[in-house]
C-alpha positions as CSV (number, residue, x, y, z in Angstrom):
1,X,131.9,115.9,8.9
2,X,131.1,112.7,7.1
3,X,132.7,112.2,3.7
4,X,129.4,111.6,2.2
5,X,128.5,115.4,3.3
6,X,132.1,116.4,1.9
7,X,131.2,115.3,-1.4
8,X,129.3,117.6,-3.2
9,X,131.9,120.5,-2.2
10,X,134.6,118.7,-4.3
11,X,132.9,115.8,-6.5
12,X,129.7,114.2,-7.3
13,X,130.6,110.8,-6.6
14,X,128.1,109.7,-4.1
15,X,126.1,111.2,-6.8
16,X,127.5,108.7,-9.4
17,X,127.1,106.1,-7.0
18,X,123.3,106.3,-6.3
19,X,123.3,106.5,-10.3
20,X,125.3,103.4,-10.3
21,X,123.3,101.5,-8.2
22,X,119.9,102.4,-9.4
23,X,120.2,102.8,-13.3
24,X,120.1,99.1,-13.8
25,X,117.1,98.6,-12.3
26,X,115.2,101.6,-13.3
27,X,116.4,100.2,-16.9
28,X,114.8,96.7,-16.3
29,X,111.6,98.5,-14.8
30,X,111.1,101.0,-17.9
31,X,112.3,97.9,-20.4
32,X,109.3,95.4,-19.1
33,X,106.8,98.2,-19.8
34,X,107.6,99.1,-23.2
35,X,104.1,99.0,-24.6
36,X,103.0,101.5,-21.8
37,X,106.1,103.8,-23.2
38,X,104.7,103.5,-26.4
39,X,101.5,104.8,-25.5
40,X,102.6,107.4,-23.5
41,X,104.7,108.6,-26.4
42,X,101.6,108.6,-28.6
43,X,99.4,110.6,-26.6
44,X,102.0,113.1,-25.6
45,X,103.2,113.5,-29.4
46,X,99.1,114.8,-29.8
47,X,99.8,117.3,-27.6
48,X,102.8,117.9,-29.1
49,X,100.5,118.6,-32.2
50,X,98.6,121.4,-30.4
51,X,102.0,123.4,-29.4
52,X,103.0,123.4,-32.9
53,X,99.8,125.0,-34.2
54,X,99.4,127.5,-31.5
55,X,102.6,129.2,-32.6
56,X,102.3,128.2,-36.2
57,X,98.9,129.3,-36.7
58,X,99.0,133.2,-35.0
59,X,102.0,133.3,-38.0
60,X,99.8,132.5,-40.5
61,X,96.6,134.8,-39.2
62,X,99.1,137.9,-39.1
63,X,100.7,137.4,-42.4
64,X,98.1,136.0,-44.3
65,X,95.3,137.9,-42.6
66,X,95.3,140.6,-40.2
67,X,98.3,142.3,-41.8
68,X,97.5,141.5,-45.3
69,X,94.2,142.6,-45.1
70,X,92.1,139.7,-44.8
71,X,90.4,139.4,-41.8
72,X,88.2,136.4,-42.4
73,X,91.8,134.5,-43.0
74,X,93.4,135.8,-40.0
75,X,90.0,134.7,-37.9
76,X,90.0,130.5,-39.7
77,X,93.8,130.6,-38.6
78,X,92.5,131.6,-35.4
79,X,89.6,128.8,-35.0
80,X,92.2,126.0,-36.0
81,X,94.4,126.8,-33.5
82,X,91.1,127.3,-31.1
83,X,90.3,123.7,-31.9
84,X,93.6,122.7,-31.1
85,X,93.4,123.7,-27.8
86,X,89.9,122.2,-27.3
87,X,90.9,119.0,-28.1
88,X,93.7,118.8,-25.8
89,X,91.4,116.9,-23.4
90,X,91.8,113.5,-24.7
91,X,95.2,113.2,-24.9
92,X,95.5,114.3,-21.3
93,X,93.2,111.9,-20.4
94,X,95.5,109.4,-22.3
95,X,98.8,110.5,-20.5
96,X,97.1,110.1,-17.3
97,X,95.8,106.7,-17.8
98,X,99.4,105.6,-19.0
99,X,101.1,107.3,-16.0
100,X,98.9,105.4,-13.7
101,X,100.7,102.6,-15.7
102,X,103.9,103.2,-14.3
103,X,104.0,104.6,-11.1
104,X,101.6,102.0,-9.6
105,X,103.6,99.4,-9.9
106,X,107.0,100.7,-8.7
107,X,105.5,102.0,-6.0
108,X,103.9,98.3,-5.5
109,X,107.6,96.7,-6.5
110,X,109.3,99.0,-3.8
111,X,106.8,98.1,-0.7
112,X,107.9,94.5,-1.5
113,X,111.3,95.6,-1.2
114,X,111.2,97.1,1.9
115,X,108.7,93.7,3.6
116,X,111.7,91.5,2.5
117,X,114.5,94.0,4.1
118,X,112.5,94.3,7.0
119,X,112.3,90.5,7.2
120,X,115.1,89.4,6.5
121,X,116.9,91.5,9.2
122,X,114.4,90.7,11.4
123,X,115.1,87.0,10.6
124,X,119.0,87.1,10.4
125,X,120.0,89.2,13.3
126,X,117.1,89.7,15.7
127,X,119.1,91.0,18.0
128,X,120.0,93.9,16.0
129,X,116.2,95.1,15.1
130,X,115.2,97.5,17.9
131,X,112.3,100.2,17.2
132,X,114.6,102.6,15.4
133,X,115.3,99.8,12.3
134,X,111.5,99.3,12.5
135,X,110.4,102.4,12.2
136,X,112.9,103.0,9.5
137,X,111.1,99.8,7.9
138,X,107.6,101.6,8.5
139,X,108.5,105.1,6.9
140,X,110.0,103.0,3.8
141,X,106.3,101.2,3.6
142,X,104.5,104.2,4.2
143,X,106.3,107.9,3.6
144,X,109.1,106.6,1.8
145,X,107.4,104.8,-1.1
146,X,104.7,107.7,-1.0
147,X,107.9,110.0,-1.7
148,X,108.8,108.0,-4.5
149,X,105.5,107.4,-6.6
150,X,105.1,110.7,-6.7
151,X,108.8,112.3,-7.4
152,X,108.5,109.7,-10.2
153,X,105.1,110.9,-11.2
154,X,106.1,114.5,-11.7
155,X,109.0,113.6,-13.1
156,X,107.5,111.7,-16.0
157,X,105.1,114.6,-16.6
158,X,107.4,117.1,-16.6
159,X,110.3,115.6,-18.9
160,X,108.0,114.5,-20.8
161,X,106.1,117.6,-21.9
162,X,109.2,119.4,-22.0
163,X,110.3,116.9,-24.8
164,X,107.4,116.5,-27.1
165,X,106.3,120.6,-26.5
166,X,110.0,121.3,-27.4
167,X,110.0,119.0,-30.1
168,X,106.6,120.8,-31.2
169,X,107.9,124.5,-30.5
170,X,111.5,123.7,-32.8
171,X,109.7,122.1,-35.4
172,X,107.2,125.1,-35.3
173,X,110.6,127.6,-35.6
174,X,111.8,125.5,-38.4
175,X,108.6,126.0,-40.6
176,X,107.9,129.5,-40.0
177,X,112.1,130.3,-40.6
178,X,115.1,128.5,-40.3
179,X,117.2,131.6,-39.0
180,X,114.8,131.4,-36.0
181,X,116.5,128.5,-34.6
182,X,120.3,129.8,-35.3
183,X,118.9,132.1,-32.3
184,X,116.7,130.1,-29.5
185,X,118.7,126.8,-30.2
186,X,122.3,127.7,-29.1
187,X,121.2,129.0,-25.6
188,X,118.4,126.5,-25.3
189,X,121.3,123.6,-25.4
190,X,124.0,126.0,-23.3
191,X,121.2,126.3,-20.5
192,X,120.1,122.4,-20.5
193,X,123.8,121.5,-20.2
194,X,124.9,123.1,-17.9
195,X,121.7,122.0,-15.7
196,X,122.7,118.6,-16.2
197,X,126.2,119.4,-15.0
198,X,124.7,120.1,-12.1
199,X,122.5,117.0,-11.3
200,X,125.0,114.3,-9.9
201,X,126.6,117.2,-7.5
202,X,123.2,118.2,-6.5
203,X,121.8,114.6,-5.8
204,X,125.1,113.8,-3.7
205,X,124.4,117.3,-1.8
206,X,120.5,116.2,-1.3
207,X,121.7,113.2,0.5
208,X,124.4,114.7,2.8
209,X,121.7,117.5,3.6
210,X,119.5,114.6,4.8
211,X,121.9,112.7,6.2
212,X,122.9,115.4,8.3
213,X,119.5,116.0,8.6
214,X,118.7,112.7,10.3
215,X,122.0,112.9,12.0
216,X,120.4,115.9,14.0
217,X,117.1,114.4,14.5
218,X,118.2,111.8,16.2
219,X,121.3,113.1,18.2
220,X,118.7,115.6,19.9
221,X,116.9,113.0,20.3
222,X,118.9,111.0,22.2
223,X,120.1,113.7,24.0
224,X,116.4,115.0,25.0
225,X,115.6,111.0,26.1
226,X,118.7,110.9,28.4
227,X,119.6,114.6,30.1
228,X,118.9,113.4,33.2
229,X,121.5,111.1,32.9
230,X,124.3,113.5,31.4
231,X,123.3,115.8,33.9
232,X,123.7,112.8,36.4
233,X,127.4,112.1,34.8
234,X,128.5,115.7,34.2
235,X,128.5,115.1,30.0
236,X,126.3,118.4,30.1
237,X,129.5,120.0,28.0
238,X,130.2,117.1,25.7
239,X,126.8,116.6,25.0
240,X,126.5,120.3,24.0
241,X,129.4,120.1,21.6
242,X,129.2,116.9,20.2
243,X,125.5,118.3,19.3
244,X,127.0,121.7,18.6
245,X,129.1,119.3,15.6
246,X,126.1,118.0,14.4
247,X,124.7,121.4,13.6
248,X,127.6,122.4,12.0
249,X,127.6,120.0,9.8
250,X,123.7,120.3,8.8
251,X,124.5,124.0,8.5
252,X,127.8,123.0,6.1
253,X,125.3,120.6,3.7
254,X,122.5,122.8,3.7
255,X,125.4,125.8,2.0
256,X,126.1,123.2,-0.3
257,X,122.4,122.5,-1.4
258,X,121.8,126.1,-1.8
259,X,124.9,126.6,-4.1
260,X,124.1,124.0,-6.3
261,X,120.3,125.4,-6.1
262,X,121.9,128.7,-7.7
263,X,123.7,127.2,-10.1
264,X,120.4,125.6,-11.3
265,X,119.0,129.1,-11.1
266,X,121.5,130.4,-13.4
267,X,121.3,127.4,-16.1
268,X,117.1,128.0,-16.4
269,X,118.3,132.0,-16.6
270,X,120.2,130.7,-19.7
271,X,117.9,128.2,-21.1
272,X,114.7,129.6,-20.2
273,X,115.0,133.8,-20.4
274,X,118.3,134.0,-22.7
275,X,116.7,133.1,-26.2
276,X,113.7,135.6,-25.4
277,X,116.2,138.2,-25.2
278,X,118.4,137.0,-28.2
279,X,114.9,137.2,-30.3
280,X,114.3,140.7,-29.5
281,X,118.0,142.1,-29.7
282,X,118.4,140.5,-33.1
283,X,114.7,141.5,-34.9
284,X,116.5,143.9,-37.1
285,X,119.0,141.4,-38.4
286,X,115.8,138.4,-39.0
287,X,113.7,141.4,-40.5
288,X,116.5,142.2,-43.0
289,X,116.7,138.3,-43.7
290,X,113.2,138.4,-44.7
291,X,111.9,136.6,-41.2
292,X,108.1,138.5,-41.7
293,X,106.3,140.0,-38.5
294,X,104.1,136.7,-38.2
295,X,106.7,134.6,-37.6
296,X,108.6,136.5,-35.2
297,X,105.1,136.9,-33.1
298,X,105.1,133.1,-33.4
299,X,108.6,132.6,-32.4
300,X,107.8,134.4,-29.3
301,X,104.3,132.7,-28.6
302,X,106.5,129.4,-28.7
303,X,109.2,130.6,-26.3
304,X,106.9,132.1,-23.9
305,X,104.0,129.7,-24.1
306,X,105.7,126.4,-24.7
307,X,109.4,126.6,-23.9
308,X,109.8,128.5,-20.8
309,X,107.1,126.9,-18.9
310,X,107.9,123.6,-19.7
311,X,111.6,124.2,-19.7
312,X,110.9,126.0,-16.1
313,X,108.7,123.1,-15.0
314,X,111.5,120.4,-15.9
315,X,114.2,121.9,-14.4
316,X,112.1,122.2,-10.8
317,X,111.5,118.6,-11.0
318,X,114.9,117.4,-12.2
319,X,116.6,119.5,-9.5
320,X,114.5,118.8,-6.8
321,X,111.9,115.6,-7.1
322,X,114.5,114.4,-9.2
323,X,117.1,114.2,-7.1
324,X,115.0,113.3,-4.4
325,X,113.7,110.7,-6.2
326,X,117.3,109.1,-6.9
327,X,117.8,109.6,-3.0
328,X,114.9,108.1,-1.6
329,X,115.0,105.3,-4.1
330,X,119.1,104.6,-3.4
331,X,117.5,103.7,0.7
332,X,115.9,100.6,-0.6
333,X,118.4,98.8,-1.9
334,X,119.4,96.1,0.3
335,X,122.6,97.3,2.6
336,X,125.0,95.2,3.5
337,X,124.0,93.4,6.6
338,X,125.1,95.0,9.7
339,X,128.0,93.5,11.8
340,X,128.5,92.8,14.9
341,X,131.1,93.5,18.0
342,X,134.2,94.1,16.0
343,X,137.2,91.2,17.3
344,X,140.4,93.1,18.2
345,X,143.2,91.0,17.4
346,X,144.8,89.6,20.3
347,X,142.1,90.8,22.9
348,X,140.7,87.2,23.3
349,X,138.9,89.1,26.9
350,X,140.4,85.7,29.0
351,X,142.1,86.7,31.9
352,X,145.7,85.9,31.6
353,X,148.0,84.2,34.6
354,X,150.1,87.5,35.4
355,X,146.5,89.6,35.6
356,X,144.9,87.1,38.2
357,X,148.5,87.2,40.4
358,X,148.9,90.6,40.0
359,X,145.1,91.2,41.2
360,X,143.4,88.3,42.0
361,X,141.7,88.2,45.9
362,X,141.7,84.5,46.6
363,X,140.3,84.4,50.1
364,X,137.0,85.9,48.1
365,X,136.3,84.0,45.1
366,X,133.9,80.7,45.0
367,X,134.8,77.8,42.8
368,X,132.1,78.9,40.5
369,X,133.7,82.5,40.3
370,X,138.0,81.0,39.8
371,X,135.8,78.6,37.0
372,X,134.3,81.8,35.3
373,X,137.1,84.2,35.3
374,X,138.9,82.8,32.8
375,X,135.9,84.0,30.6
376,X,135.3,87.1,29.1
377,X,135.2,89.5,31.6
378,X,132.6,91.5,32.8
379,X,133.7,94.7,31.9
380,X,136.8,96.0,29.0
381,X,138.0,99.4,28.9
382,X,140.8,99.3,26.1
383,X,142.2,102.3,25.9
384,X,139.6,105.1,26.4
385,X,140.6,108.7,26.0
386,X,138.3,111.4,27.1
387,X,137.7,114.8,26.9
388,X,135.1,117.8,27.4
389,X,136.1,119.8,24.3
390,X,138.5,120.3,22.0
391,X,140.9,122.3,23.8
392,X,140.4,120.8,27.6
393,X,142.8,118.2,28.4
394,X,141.9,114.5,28.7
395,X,139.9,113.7,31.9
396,X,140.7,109.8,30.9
397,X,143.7,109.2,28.6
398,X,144.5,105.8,27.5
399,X,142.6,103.9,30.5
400,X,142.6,100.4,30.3
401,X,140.3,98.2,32.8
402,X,139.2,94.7,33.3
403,X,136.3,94.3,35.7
404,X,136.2,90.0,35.5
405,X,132.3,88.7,36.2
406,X,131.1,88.3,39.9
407,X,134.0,90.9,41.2
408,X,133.6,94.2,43.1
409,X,135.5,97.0,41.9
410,X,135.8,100.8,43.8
411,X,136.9,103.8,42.3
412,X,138.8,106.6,44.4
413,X,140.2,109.7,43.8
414,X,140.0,113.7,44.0
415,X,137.0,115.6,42.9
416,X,136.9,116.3,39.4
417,X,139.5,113.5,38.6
418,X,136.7,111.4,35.9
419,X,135.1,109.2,38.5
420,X,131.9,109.8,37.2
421,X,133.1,110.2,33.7
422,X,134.6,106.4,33.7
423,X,130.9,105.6,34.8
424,X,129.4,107.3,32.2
425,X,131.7,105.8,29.4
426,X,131.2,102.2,30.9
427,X,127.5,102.9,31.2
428,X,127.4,103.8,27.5
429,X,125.8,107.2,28.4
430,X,129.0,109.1,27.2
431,X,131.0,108.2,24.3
432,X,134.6,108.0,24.2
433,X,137.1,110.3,22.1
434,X,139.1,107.2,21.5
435,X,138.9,103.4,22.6
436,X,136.2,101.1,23.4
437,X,134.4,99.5,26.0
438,X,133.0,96.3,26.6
439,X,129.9,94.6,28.1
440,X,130.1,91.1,28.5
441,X,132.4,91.0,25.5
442,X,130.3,93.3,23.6
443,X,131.1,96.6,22.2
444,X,128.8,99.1,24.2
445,X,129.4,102.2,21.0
446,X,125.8,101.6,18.7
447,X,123.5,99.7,21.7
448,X,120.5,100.8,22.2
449,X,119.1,102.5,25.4
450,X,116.7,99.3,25.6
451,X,119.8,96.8,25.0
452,X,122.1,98.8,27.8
453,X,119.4,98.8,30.1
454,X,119.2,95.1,29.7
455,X,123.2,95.1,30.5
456,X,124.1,97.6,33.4
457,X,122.5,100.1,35.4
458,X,123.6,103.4,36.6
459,X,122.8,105.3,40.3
460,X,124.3,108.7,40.3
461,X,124.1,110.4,43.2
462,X,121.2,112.5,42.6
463,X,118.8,109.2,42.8
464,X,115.8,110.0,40.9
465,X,112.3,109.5,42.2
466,X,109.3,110.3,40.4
467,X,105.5,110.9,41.3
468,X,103.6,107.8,42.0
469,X,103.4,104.4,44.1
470,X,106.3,103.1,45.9
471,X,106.0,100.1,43.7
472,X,106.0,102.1,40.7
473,X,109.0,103.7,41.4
474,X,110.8,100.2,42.9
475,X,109.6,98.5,39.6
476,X,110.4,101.4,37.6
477,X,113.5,99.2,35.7
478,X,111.6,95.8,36.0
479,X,107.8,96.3,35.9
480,X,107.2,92.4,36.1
481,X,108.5,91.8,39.5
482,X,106.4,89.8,41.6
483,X,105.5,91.7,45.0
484,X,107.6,88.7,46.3
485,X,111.0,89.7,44.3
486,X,109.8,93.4,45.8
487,X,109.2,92.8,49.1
488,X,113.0,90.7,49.2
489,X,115.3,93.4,47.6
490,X,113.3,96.2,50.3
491,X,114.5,93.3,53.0
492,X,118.0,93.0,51.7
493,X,118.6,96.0,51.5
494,X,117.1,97.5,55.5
495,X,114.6,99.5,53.4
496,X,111.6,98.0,55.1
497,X,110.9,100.8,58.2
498,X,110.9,103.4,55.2
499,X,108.8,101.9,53.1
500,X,106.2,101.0,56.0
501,X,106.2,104.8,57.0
502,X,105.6,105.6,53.4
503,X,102.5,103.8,53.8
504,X,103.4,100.7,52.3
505,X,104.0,99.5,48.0
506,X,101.1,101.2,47.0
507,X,101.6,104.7,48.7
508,X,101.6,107.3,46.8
509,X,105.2,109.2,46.6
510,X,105.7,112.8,46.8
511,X,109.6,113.2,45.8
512,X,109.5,116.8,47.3
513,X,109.0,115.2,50.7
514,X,111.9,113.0,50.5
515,X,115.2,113.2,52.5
516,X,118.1,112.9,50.1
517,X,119.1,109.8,51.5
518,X,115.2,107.9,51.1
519,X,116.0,108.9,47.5
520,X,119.2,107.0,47.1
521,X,117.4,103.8,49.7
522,X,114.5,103.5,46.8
523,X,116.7,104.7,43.7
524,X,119.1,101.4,44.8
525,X,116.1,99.0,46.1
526,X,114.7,99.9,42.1
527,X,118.4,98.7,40.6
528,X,119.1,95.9,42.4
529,X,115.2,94.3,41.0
530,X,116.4,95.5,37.8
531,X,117.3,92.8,35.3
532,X,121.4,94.0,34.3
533,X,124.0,92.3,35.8
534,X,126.2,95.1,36.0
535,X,125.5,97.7,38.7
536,X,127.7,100.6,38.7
537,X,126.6,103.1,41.9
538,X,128.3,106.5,41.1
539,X,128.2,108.0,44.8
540,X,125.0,106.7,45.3
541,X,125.4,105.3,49.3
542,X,126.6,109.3,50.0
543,X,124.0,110.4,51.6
544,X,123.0,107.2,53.6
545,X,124.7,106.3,57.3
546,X,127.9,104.1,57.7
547,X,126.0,101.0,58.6
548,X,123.2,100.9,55.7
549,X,126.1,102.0,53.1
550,X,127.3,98.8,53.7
551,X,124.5,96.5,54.1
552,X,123.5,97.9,50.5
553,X,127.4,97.5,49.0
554,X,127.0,94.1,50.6
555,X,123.9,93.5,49.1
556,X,124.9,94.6,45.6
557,X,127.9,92.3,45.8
558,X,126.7,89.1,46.7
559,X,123.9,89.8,43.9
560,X,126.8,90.0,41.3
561,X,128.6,86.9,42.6
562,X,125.5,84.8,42.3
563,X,124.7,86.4,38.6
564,X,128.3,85.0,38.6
565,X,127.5,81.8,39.3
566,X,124.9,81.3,36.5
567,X,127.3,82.7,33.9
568,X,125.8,86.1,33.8
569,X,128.7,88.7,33.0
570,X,127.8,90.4,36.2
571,X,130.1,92.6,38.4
572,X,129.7,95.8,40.6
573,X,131.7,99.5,40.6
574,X,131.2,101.9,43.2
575,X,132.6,105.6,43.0
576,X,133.6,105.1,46.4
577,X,132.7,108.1,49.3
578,X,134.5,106.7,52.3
579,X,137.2,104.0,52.8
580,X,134.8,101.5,54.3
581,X,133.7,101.0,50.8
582,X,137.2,100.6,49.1
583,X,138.0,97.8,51.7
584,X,134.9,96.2,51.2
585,X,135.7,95.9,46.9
586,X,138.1,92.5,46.0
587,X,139.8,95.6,44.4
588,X,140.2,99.2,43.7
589,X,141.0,101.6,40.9
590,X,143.0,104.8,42.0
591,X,142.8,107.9,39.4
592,X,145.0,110.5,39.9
593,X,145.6,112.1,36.2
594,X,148.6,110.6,35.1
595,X,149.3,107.0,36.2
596,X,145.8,104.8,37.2
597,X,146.2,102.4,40.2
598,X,144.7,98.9,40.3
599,X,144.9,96.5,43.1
600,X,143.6,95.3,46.5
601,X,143.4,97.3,49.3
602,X,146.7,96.4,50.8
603,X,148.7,96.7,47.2
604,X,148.0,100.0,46.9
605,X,149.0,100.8,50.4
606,X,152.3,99.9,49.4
607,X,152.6,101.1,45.7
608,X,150.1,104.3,45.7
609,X,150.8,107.3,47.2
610,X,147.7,109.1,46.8
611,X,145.5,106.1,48.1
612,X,147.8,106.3,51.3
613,X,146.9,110.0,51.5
614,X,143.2,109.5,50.5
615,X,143.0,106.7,53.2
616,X,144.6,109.1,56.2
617,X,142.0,111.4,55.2
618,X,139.3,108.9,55.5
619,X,140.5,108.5,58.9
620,X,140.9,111.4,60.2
621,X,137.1,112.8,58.6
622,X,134.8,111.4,60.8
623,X,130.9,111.5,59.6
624,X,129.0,114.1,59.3
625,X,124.6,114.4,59.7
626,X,124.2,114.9,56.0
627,X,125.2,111.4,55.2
628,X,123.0,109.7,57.2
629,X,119.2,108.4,56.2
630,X,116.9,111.0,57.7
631,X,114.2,109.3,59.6
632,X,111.1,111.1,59.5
């Protein structure tokens, strides 16, 4: 759990901090309107007026009328305090009319905020404004600022009739008899204080509930927009738990919230119900000092008709528009601007003299390609640990990788051994325990799924083919290729007799009626039109024949060496099926659990002996019908 949701369990310093950051400009706000202030404090001290004579005059029509016999006394003490209630209008109005004063313009000072955030990320780092900071930037305009005028709105009304009807009720108390106040005072001030203990807390829990909130939103969402692929990739478990977290952690904040919310409960209890009780236990004691019958019935008109509701009606909006309020308004001010890739110290990504010796596969690299790879690489995996759970042991642990740009990479080893799990992490799809891993020199953790599909793409081996045209599906990952970008990539890649039995580009698809193998022929026409220069093919040739296995590797690889060639960071990885396809990469990764492989073909011969086992296999399996294309 974050520390900001840790907070309000031991502190109230993200509290303090929202209160930091926002008093001084509340105080500027509230110091530029002081004429409005004034008004406000004018029309509300009228009202004021009316609370005091409601209590004040039903003393006077009980003691100097009703009980003492004059009815026609008791009655003109009733009519005052009649016409005090009937001319409450105005001074509503007035309070109204001010409030308007105030809340328009912050709410117009706080949509200007949020235009010049928006543009100013939008202006300094484009890159980094994707549909998620802009529609964070159109619920500020809209919801946001809503949110705020009118948690500021209530707020006003509420703290402020609490103050002036207070003001009215004591100063009501005080004229009818002192010794009233010796009894509502002292748990009027024990309730209000410990209320305000518990603001900061309950702020800071307010925003970790919504952070963790937010924090569920969008991890469901993200794992809604992309099960197909952790399906594809096996990350069903990881996905599951890392989600699993995020609940816990809403569940942990939302605890918090409603403990603070009791303690609020408690503290009106005290305030609002306490001196009520404290009235009636001691009317014996005020009756002996010589507190009449009137004043007591006034007393109690003031606590239940003035104090409780307005106390009541303060605390609701202090405790919950009012930290909501500080909240909402803490998420305009201006964050610090976001940074980019982090630089490891010493991890320049230039490949150094002993890795190109050690690896390097001369009789395969252009000019172009021995010019480029002494640039960043294609691909960094720096030290990735993985695993799915807390208690399974790593499927990667401490994996370190570079792919350098226009080179063809395979990956071998048993079932189960994190073939598919390395693809996933280097695709971005799964995130890794530990480590990081680079595209092009750029961290992949916080991308976008636009921005990653604008860097790599990712067949699994359940290719994926949906209802509609053959071109639909072929432009699926590029919808502005030109029928002549189409019709070369069906070419390269021998997929023209299936596609002309189809029915042609604009066929209509049916994916039930698909062999296995026309699935993965389409799914790999569709990536190698897409526009990423990395293409990583997780088993995705397994179900095709021997021969058009490796006019598509072939296909794939010359694409990457002449994305190469224009300085694209382009490479491609294949979770190899068969040895053809490890002695077709310049080299190949061998995962066996403990101690990764990497090296050409004939390196590993010599220094791996579980690629000399795997490769004996290879020989001696010959291939079976359900890897070839089925021809209908």
């Amino acid at each position: 759990m974050s520390a900001t949701a840790k907070a309000p369990a031991g502190g109230t310093a993200p509290g303090r901090g929202m209160l930091r950051r926002n008093w001084p400009p509340a105080r500027r706000f509230l110091l530029r309107r002081k004429r409005v202030l004034v008004r406000l404090g004018g029309w509300s001290l009228l009202e004021s007026a009316q609370t005091f004579l409601g209590g004040y005059c039903l003393a006077q029509a009980l003691d100097r009328g009703f009980l003492a016999g004059h009815t026609g006394t008791g009655l003109a003490w009733l009519a005052v305090a009649a016409a005090a209630i009937l001319g409450a209008g105005p001074p509503v109005r007035g309070v109204f009319a001010q409030l308007a004063e105030l809340t328009e313009p912050l709410r117009d000072a706080l949509v200007r905020r949020a235009v010049r955030q928006a543009l100013r990320r939008a202006v300094t780092d484009p890159a980094r404004t994707d549909d998620r900071s802009d529609a964070g930037a159109v619920s500020r305009l809209t919801h946001q600022t809503e949110i705020v005028r009118d948690s500021f709105a209530g707020l006003v009304l509420t703290v402020r009739a609490f103050v002036f009807n207070a003001g009215g009720a004591l100063l009501g108390l005080l004229a009818l008899a002192p010794q009233l106040l010796l009894v509502v005072v002292p748990p009027l001030v024990l309730g209000i204080g410990l209320f305000l203990l518990t603001l900061l807390p309950m702020a800071s829990a307010q925003r970790a509930f919504l952070d963790a909130d937010e924090a569920v939103a969008e991890g469901v969402g993200a794992v809604s927009a992309g099960h197909r692929d952790l399906v594809a990739c096996g990350a069903e478990a990881d996905a599951a738990e890392r989600t699993g977290r995020l609940f816990d952690t809403a569940e942990r904040t939302s605890r918090v919230l409603a403990r603070w919310a009791a303690a609020r409960t408690v503290a009106l209890g005290v305030a609002g119900q306490l001196p009520v009780l404290l009235l009636l236990v001691t009317t014996p004691w005020l009756l002996r000092q010589g507190v009449t019958t009137g004043a007591l019935a006034g007393a109690l008109t003031y606590l239940l008709q003035a104090l409780l509701p307005a106390l009541h009606s303060m605390m609701t909006a202090l405790g919950a528009a009012g930290t909501r309020l500080l909240v909402v308004v803490d998420r305009f001010q201006d964050a610090t601007a976001d940074r980019g890739p982090a630089t490891v110290p010493g991890a320049t990504g230039r490949t150094t003299a002993g890795d190109r010796a050690a690896g390097a596969v001369p009789d395969r690299r252009t000019p172009a390609m021995e010019i480029l790879a002494v640039e960043t690489p294609a691909v960094e995996v720096r030290a990735v640990t993985h695993a799915y759970g807390p208690d399974s042991p790593p499927v990667l642990e401490r994996l370190g990788l570079t792919v350098r740009r226009g080179e063809h990479i395979a990956v071998v080893g048993p079932s189960g051994i994190g073939k598919s799990t390395l693809t996933g992490v280097v695709a971005g799809l799964v995130a890794p325990d530990r480590g990081s891993v680079l595209l092009g020199g750029e961290r992949v953790t916080g991308r976008t799924a636009y921005d990653l599909a604008e860097r790599r793409v990712l067949i699994p081996q359940q290719a994926y083919v949906f209802t509609g045209s053959v071109r639909d599906n072929l432009r699926h990952l590029r919808p502005d290729a030109t029928s002549a970008e189409l019709a070369h990539a069906v070419e390269t890649l021998g997929a023209e007799p299936l596609v002309r039995r189809l029915g042609g580009p604009d066929a209509v698809l049916d994916p039930r009626a698909l062999s296995h193998g026309e699935r993965q022929l389409l799914a790999l026409c569709r990536a190698y039109l897409s526009p990423a220069p990395l293409v990583l093919l997780d088993e995705a040739t397994c179900h095709l024949d021997p021969v058009t296995e490796a006019r598509a590797e072939r296909a794939f690889a010359a694409r990457a060496r002449a994305d190469c060639a224009s300085a694209r960071p382009s490479a491609l990885i294949v979770v190899a099926h068969r040895l053809s396809s490890a002695r077709r990469a310049d080299r190949v990764l061998v995962l066996d659990g403990t101690t990764p492989r990497f090296g050409t073909h004939e390196e590993l011969l010599a220094d791996s002996a579980l690629y000399r086992d795997l490769v004996g296999h290879w020989q001696r399996t010959p291939p079976t019908d359900g890897h070839r294309t089925a021809d209908r």
